[in-house]
C-alpha distance (Angstrom), angle and dihedral (degrees) to the residues before:
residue distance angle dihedral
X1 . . .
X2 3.93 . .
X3 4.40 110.7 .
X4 3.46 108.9 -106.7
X5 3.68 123.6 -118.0
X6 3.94 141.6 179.0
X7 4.16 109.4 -150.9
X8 3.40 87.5 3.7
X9 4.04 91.2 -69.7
X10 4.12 117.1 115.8
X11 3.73 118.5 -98.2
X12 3.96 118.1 -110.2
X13 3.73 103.9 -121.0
X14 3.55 127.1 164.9
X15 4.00 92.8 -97.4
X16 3.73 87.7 39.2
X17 4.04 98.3 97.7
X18 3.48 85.8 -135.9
X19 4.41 107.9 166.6
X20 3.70 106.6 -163.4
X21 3.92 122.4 -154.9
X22 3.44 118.6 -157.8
X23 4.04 126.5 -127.4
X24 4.11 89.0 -117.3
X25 3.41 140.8 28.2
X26 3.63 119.0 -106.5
X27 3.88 109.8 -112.5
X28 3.68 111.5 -147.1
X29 3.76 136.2 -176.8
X30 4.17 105.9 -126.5
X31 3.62 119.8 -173.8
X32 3.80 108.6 -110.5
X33 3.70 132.9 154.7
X34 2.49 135.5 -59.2
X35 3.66 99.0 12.3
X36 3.94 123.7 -5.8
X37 4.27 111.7 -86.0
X38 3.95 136.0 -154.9
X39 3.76 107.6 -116.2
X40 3.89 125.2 175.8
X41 3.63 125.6 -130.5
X42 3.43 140.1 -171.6
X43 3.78 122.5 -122.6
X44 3.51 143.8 -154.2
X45 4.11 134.8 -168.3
X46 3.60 128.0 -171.5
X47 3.98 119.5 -149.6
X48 3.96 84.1 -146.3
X49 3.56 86.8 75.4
X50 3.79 98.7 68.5
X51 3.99 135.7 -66.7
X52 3.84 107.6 -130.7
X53 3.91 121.4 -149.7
X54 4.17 98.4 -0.6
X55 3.53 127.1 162.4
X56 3.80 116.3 -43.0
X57 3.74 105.3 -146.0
X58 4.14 97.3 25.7
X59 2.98 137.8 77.8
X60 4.02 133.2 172.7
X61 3.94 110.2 -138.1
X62 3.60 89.8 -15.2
X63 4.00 96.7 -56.6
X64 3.36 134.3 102.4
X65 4.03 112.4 -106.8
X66 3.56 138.3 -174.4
X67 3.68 133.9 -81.2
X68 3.55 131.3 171.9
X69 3.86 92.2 -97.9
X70 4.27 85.7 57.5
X71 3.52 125.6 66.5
X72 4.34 131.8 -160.0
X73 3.64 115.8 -94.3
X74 3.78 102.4 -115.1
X75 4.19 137.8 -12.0
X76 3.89 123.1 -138.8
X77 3.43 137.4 -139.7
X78 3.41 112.6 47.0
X79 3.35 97.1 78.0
X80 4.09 96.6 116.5
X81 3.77 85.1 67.3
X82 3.59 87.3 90.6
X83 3.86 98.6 167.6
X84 3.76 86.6 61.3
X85 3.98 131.8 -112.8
X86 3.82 122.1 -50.5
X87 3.57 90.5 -117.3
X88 3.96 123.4 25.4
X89 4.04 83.8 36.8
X90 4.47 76.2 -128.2
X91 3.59 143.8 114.0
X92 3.68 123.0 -166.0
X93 3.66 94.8 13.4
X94 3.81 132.2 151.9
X95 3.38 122.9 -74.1
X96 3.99 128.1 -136.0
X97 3.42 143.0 -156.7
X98 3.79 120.0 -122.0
X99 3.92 92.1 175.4
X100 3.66 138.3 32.0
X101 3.73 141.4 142.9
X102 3.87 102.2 -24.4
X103 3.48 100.2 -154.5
X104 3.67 96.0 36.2
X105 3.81 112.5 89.8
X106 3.70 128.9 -176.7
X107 3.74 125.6 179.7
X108 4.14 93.8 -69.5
X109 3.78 106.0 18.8
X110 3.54 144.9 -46.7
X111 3.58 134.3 -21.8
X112 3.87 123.1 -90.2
X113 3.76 113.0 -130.9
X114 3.48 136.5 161.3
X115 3.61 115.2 -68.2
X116 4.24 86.1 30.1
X117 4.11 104.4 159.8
X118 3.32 105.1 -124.4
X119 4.21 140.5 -179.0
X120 3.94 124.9 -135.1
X121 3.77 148.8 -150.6
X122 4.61 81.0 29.7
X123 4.18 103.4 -164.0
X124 3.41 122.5 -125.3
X125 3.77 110.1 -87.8
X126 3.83 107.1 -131.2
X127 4.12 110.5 -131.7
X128 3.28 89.0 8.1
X129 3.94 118.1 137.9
X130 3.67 111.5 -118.5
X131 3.75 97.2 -122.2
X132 4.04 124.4 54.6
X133 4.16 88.7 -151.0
X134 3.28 87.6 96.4
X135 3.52 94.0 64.8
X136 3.99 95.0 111.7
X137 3.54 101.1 101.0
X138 3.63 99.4 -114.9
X139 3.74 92.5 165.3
X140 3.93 122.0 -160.0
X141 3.74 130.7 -54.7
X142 3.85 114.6 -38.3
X143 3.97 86.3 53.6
X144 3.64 98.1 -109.2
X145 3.60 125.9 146.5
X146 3.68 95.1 -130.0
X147 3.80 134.9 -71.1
X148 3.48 132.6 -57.4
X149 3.40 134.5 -136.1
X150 4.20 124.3 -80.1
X151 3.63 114.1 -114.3
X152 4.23 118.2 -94.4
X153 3.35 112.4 -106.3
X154 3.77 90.8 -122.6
X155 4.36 128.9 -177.1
């Protein structure tokens, strides 16, 4: 079987060895004397260490790979900034993808392929759900996909 590719660039699957980089360095507060100081870091995540929330029904080479609705399990490398980062309040948190093959959809957004832009350290979003499949805009009971607008009161 032929590797699988979007643009012509390799999929990141979870047997991939994909190693992300994110587009910034994670600033995080590390305890110092005399009093504690923000220091950047650079980190690193690895698909190999787990793809959390990909596609439901796909799945590249028989793994599960990473969209832009999924994120990588964990980031290293900023784990001296023990007082967390200054703004997801995390350390060694998943990493997402803000950008992948544009014109390559599957089921919750597009492709992940090497050279994918992606974010660190994301903060727990609170009352969230824990999955983005739900994402379809089911709406509440009666099935409907949410309300639409009242008619203008026009001439």
């Amino acid at each position: 079987m032929g590797k699988v590719t979007a643009l012509m660039m390799d999929v990141i699957t979870e047997k991939s060895g994909h190693n992300i980089v994110p587009n910034a360095v994670s600033v995080c507060i590390t305890p110092c004397a005399p009093s504690p100081v923000p220091i950047p870091y650079p980190v690193v995540g690895s698909s190999i260490e787990g793809i959390t929330d990909p596609p439901m029904r796909t799945k590249v080479e028989g793994e599960k790979f990473a969209t832009t609705g999924s994120v990588m399990k964990t980031c290293h490398g900023n784990e001296p900034g023990t007082l967390k980062e200054t703004c997801s309040l995390n350390t060694s948190g998943p990493c997402f993808i803000i950008m992948g093959a544009p014109t390559v959809i599957c089921e919750l957004g597009m492709m992940g392929i090497t050279g994918a832009m992606c974010i660190s350290n994301k903060a727990v979003t609170v009352g969230a759900g824990g999955s983005a499949s739900g994402a379809g805009g089911a709406g509440g009971p009666g099935g409907g996909a949410g309300g639409g607008g009242a008619g203008g009161g026009g001439p």
